[in-house]
VMD Tcl script that draws the C-alpha trace (Angstrom):
set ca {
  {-12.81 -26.14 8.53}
  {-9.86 -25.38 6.74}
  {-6.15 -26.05 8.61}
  {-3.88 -22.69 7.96}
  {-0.74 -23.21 6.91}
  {2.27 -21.31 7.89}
  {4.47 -21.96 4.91}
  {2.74 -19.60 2.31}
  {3.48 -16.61 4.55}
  {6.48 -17.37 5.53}
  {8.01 -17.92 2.04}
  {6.15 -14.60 0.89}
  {7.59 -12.99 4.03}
  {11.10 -13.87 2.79}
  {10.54 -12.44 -0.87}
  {9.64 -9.73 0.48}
  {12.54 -9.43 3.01}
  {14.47 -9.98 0.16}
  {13.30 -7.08 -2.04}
  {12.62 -4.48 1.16}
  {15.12 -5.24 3.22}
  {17.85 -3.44 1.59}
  {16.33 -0.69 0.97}
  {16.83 1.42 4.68}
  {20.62 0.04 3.98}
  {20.57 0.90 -0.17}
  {24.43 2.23 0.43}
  {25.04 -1.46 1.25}
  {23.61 -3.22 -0.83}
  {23.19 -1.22 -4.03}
  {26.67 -0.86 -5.12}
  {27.27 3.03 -4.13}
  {26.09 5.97 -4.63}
  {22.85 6.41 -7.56}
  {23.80 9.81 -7.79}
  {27.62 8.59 -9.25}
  {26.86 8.81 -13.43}
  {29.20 9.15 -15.84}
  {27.85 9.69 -19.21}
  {30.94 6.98 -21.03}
  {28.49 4.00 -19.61}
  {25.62 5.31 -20.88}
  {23.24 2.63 -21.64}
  {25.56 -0.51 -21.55}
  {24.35 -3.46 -20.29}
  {24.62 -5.79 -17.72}
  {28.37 -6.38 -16.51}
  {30.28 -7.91 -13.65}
  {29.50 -5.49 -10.70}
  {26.57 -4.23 -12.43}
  {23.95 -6.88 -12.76}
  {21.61 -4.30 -14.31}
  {23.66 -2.17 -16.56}
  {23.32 1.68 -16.46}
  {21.03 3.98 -17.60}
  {20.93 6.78 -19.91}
  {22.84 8.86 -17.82}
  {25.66 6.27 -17.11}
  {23.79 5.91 -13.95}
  {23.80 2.39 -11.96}
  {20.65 0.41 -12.54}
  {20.77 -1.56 -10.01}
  {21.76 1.04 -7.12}
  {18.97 3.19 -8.66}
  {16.65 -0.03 -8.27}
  {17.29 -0.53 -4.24}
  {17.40 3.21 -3.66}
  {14.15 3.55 -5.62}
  {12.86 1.02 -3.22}
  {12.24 3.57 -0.66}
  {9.92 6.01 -1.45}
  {7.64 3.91 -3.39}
  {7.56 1.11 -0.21}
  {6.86 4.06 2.08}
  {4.36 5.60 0.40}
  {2.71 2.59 0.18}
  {3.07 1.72 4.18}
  {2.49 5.14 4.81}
  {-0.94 5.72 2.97}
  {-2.30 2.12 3.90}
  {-1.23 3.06 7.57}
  {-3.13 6.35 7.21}
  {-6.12 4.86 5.42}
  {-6.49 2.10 8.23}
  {-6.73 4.57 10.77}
  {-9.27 6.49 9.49}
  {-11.08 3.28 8.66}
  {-11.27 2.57 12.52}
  {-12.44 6.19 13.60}
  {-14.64 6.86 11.20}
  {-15.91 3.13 9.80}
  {-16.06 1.79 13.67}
  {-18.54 5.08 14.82}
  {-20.78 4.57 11.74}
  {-21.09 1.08 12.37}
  {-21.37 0.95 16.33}
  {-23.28 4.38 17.02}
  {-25.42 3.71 13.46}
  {-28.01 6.79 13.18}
  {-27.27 10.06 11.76}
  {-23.23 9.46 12.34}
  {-23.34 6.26 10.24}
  {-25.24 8.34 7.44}
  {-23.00 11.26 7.68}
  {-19.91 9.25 7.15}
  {-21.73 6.72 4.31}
  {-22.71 9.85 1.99}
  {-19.42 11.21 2.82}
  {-17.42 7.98 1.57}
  {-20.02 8.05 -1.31}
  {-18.90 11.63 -2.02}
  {-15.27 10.50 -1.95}
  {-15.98 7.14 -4.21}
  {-17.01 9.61 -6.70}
  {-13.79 10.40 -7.76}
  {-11.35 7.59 -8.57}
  {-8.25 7.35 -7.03}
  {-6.18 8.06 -9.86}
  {-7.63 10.68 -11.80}
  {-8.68 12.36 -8.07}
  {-5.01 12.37 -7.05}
  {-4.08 13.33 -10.76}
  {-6.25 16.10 -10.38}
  {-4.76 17.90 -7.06}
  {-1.39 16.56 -7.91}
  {-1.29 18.55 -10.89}
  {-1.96 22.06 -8.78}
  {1.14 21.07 -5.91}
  {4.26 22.86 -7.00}
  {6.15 20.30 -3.90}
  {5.28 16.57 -4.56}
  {7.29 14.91 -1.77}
  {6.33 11.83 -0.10}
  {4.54 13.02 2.01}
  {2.50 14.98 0.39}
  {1.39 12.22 -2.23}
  {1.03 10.24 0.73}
  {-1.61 12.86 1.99}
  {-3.70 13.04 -0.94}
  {-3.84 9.05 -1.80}
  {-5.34 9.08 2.06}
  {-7.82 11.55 1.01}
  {-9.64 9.43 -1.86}
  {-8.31 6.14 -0.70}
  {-10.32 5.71 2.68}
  {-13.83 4.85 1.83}
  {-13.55 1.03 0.85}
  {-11.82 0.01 3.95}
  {-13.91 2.34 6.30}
  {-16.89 0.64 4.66}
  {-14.94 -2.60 5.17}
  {-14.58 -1.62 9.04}
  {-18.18 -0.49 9.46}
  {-19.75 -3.94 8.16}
  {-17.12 -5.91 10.61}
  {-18.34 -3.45 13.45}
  {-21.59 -3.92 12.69}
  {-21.50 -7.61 12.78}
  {-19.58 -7.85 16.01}
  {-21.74 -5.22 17.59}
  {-24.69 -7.69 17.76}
  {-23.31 -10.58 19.39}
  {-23.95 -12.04 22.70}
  {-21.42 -11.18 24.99}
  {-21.53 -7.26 23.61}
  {-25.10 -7.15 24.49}
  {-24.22 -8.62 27.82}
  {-21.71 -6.05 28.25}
  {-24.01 -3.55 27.84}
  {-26.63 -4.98 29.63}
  {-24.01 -4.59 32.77}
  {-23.54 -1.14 32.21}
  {-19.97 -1.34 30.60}
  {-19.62 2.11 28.55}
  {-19.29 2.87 25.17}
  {-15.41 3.23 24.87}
  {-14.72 -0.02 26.78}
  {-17.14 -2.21 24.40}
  {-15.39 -1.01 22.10}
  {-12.07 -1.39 22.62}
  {-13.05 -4.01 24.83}
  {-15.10 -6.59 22.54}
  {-15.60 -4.89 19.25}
  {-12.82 -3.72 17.88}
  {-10.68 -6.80 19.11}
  {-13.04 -8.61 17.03}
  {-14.49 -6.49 13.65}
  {-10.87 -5.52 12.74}
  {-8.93 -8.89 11.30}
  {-10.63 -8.85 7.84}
  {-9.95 -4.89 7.70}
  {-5.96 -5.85 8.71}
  {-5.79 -8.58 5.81}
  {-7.56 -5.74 3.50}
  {-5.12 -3.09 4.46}
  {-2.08 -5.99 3.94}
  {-3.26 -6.23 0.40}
  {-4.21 -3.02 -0.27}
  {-0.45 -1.63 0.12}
  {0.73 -3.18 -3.42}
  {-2.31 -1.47 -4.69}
  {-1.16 1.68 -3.25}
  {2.46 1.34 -4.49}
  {0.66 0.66 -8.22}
  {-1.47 4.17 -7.96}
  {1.90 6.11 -6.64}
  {4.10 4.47 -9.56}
  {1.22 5.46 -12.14}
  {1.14 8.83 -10.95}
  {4.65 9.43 -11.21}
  {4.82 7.59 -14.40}
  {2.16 10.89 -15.77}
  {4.19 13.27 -13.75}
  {2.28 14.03 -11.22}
  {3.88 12.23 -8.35}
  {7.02 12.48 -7.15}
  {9.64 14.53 -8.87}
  {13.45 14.18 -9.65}
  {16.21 14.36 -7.89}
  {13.79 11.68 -6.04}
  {14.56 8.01 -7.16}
  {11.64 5.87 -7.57}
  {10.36 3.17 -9.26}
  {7.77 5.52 -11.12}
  {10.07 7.38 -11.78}
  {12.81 5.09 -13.22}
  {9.64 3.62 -15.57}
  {8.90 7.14 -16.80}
  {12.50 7.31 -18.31}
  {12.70 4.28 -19.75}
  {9.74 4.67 -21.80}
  {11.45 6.09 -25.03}
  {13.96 4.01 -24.74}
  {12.50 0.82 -23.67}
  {12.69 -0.82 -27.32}
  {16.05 -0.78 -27.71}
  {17.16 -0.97 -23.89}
  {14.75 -3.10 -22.28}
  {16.90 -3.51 -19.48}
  {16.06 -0.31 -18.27}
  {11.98 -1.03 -18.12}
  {12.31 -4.60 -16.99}
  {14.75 -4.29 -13.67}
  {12.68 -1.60 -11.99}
  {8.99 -2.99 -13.25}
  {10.37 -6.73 -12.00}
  {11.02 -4.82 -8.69}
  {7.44 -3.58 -8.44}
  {5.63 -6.47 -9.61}
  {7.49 -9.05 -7.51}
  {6.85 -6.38 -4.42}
  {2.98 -6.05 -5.20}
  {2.12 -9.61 -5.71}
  {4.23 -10.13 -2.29}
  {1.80 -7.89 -0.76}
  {-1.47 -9.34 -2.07}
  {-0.17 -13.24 -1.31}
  {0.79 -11.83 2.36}
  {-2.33 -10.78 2.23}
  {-4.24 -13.73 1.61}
  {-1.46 -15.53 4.01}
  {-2.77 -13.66 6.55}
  {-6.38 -14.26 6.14}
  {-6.48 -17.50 6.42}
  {-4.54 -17.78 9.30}
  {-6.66 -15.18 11.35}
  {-9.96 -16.80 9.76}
  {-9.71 -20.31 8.39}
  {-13.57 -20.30 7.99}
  {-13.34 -17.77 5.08}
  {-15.77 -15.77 7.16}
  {-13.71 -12.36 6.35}
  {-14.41 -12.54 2.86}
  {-18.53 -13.01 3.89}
  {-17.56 -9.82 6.01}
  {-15.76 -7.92 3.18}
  {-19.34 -8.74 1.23}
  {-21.52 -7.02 3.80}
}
mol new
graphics top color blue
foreach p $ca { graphics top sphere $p radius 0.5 }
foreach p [lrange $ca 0 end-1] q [lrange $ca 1 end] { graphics top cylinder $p $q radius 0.2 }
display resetview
C-alpha cells in the first residue's frame, strides 16, 4: 500500500493561493484600476511598476491579469460545483435504485455525450444576446454532467453491494438513510478528486469559448478574453499572449496536480481510478 504524502498538495495548494488569492482583492494587488488606459503606453513593455507592460489600449497588463482572474476561476468553481451536484442526484439514483431510473438517466447522459462540450456550448452560445457568467456557467452544466454522473453511478453501485449496506437493509433502515448513511459517505471520494480536476478543464472550455466569441463579452475582463486580443498582435508583442496564457496554464495544471494530491490521500490503494474504470 502506498504511504500519501502531504507535501504535493500542499505545495500545489500554495501555487494556487498564489495565483487565486488575489483575485477577490484585484484592487490590491493588481496595481489599480484595469479600466485606467491611456492610449501614450500603448503596447510598451514591461517597466518598473508594471511587470507586464500594457496593452493595446495603454491598458495595465498585469491589473488586467489578476482582475481577469475572476470570472474565469468562477466559472470554473461554479460549473464543476453545479456539475457535481447533479452527479449525486441523478448518478447516485441510477446507481442505487438501478431499473428503469438508471436507464432513463444512462440514455439521457448518452443523449447529452452526443454533443461535445465545446461545439454544444458554441452552439447555444451563439443564439444568447447576454453571455454573463452565469449564464455560460449554465450551459457548460448542461453538456458537462454526464461523465461525472456516470463516474458517481459506478461508485454507488459498488458501495451499494457491500456488507454492512445489505445489513442495513436487512434491519429495515430506509432508503434515504442508506444512503446518506453508508453510500454516499463512501461512493463519492473518487467523484470529489474527479470534480477537483475537472475545474482546470472547465476554465480551458470557458477560455476557448471566449477566445471564438462566444463566451463572455467585453467590458468583462477575462483571460479568454485578454487571449482573443492578443492574437493579431501576438508576433510582435508577445507579452501580451504569454502573461495571461502563463496565468491559465499555471492555474489548470494546479487544478489537475490538486487533483491527483487529493486522490491519493483519500485512496492510497489507487482503487478510485479502478472505480473511475467501471
Amino acid at each position: 500500500m502506498r504511504r500519501p504524502t502531504v507535501a504535493p498538495a500542499i505545495v500545489v495548494a500554495v501555487v494556487l493561493a498564489m495565483v487565486i488569492a488575489p483575485a477577490p482583492f484585484a484592487a490590491l494587488f493588481g496595481h489599480g484600476d484595469p479600466y485606467a488606459c491611456d492610449l501614450a503606453r500603448s503596447d510598451r513593455g514591461p517597466s518598473w511598476g508594471h511587470p507586464f507592460g500594457f496593452d493595446m489600449q495603454g491598458c495595465d497588463l498585469y491589473a488586467n491579469v489578476i482582475y481577469g482572474a475572476r470570472p474565469t476561476v468562477t466559472i470554473g468553481l461554479l460549473v464543476t460545483a453545479g456539475i457535481l451536484v447533479v452527479a449525486v442526484v441523478l448518478g447516485g439514483a441510477a446507481g442505487y435504485l438501478g431499473g428503469v431510473t438508471d436507464a432513463v438517466v444512462g440514455r439521457l447522459a448518452d443523449v447529452v455525450l452526443g454533443f461535445p462540450l465545446i461545439l454544444g456550448a458554441l452552439v447555444v452560445l451563439t443564439v444568447t444576446p447576454d453571455r454573463n457568467v452565469l449564464v455560460v456557467s449554465a450551459v457548460l452544466v448542461a453538456f458537462g454532467w454526464p461523465a461525472m454522473t456516470r463516474l458517481m453511478r459506478s461508485t454507488v453501485l459498488g458501495a451499494a453491494g457491500w456488507d454492512y449496506v445489505l445489513a442495513a437493509r436487512t434491519h429495515g433502515a430506509s432508503a434515504f438513510r442508506i444512503v446518506a448513511r453508508h453510500v454516499l459517505p463512501n461512493a463519492i471520494g473518487p467523484v470529489l478528486v474527479y470534480a477537483t480536476t475537472a475545474v482546470g478543464g472547465v476554465m480551458v472550455a470557458e477560455t476557448t469559448l471566449t477566445f471564438l466569441g462566444v463566451g463572455l463579452q467585453a467590458p468583462e475582463i477575462s483571460w479568454g478574453i485578454q487571449l482573443a486580443d492578443a492574437q493579431q498582435q501576438f508576433l510582435q508583442y508577445p507579452h501580451l499572449l504569454i502573461a495571461p496564457g502563463a496565468f491559465l496554464s499555471v492555474t489548470v495544471i494546479s487544478f489537475v496536480a490538486l487533483g491527483d494530491a487529493l486522490r491519493d490521500a483519500l485512496d492510497p490503494q489507487g482503487t478510485s481510478s479502478r472505480a473511475g474504470r467501471g
